[in-house]
N, C-alpha and C positions, 0 to 999 in steps of 0.2 A: 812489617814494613817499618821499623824502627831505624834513627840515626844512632849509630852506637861507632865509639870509637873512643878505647880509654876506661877506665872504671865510672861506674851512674855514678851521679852526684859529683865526680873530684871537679874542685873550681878550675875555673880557668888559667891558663898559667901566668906567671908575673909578666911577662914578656909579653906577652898579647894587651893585657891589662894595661904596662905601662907605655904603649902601643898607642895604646886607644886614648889614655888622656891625652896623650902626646898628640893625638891628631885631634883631641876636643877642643882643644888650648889652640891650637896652628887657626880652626876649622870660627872662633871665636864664640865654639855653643860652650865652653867651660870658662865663668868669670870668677873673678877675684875681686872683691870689696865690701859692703854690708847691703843685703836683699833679706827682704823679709818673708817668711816661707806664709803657706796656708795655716801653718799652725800660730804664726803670731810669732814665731821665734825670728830671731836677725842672723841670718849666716850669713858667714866672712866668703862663700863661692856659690854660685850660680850656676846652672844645670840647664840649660833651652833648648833641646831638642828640636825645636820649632828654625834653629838655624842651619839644620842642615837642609839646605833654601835649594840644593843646584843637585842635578843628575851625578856629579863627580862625589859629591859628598856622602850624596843619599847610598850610591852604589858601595862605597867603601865602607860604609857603617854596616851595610846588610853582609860585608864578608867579615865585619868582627862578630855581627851575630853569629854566625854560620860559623865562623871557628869554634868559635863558646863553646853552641852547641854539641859539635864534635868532640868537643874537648870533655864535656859535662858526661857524653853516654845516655843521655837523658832518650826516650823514645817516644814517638808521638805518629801519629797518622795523617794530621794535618793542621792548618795556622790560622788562628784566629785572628784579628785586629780588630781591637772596640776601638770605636768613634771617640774621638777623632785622630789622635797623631797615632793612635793603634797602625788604622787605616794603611799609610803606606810606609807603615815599617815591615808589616806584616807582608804586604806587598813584594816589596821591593827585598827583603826575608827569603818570599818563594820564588822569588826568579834566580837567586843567586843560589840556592839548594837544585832547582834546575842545570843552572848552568852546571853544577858537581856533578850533577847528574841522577839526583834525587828531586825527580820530581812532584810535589806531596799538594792537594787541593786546598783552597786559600777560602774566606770565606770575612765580611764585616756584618757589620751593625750600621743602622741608622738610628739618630737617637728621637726623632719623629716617626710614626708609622707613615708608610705610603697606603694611598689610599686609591690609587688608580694603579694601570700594569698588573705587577706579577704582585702587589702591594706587601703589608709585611714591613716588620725590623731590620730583615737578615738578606743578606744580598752573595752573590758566590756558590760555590758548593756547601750541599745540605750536610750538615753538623752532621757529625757520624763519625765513631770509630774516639782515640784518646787524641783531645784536641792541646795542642802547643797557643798559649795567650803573648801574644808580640805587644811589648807596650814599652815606654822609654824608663820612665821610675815608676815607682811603688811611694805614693806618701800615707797613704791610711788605708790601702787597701782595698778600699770603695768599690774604684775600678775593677779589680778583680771579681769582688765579688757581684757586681752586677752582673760579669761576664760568665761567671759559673753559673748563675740562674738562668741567664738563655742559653749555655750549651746543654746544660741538665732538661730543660724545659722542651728543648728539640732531640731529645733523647739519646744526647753521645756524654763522652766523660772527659769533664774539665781534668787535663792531667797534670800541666806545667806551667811556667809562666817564664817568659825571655823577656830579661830588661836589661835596659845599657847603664843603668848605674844604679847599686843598693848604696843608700844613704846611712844605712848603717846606725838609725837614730830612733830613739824611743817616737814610739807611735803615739798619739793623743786620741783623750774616747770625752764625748758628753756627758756630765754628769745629770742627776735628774734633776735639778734643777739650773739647768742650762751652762754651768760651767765647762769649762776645758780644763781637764787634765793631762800631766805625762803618764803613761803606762809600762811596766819593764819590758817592756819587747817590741821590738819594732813593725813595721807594717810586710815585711819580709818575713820574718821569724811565723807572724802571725800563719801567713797564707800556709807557711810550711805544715806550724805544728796544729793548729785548729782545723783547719779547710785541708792537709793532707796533699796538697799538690808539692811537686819538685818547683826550684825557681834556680833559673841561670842568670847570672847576672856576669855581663862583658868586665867591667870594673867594679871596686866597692870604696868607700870612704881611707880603708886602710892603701889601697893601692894609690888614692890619692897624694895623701901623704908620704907615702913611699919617693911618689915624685916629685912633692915638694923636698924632699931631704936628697934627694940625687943633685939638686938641681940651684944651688947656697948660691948667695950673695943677694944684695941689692932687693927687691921687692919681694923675692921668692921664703928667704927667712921671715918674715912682717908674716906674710900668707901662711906658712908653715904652722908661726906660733901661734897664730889666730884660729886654724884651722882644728889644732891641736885642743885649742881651749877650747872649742866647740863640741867638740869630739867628747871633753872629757866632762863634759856639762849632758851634753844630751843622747851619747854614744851607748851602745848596746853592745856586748859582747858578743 
């Protein structure tokens, strides 16, 4: 019951990629200026997922997943969404693979147990079969791996992971005595080569820049080099 179309694993193509910034930018979920990440760092672009606010927006973001994934080859049985914006990306994910006419069982999390009803974490169809994890970014990987512990736990197999944008950026670990550090690999790289799942990602940090350099004059050069400096500060190959 696999999505396959294309070689497993090739990314996405530029043109969908530069696509999608293009509608992150229009859509106002991709910003430009200094935000300070989870890790304490200052990025010169912002990333809120949390704006695709309207049914126009939400629909059209679920067919750049659904390209990705076509495009990736990648196979799966069906879609997870962790709590919370997991939820209805992963959603809104399986209705638009319906509409294709792939239609594959959907399943979340609650991050409090229920304790009345059917009670329980897990709400949707039961875990089973190699499950696709729908989530917008990757910063440390957390999420993920929370998310592998309850697919393994309900006895199916964490296989992938579908996000709308890899940052591209050295990942950060505690040290034992409670500091932060940078580490060589990012929270992407991580889930890849440690944990063994595939990860599609709609855009990456380099596609970003791709479109700042299409796109010269005026505010977009400023974004560009700041972008760049960022990149070359905290970027992962």
């Amino acid at each position: 019951m696999g999505l396959q179309a294309g070689a497993a694993q090739a990314e996405a193509p530029d043109a969908l990629a530069q696509d999608f910034v293009q509608f992150c930018v229009d859509a106002g979920v991709l910003k430009f200026g200094e935000f300070k990440t989870k890790a304490g760092r200052l990025s010169p672009y912002f990333f809120n997922a949390g704006l695709f606010d309207d049914g126009a927006k939400l629909g059209r973001l679920a067919q750049f997943y659904a390209k990705a994934l076509l495009a990736s080859g990648i196979e799966f049985d069906m879609i997870f969404g962790p709590a919370y914006k997991g939820i209805p990306l992963g959603a809104a994910l399986s209705v638009e693979l319906a509409r294709l006419g792939r239609n594959v069982p959907f399943a979340y999390n609650r991050k409090e147990a229920k304790d009345h009803g059917e009670g329980g974490t897990l709400v949707g169809a039961p875990l089973q079969g190699r499950v696709l994890i729908v989530d917008d970014v990757m910063s440390a990987g957390t999420a993920a791996r929370e998310s592998i512990a309850l697919i393994r736990a309900a006895g199916a197999v964490p296989h992938a992971v579908a996000i709308a944008l890899d940052r591209q950026e050295k990942a950060t670990e505690q040290t034992p005595d409670g500091a932060v550090r940078d580490v060589n690999h990012s929270a992407v790289q991580y889930v890849q080569r440690q944990l063994g799942l595939h990860v599609c990602a709609i855009a990456r940090l380099a596609d970003l820049l791709q479109y700042l350099t299409a796109h010269t004059g005026g505010a977009f050069d400023d974004h560009r080099e700041r972008v760049l400096a960022y990149r070359q500060r905290y970027g992962v190959s």
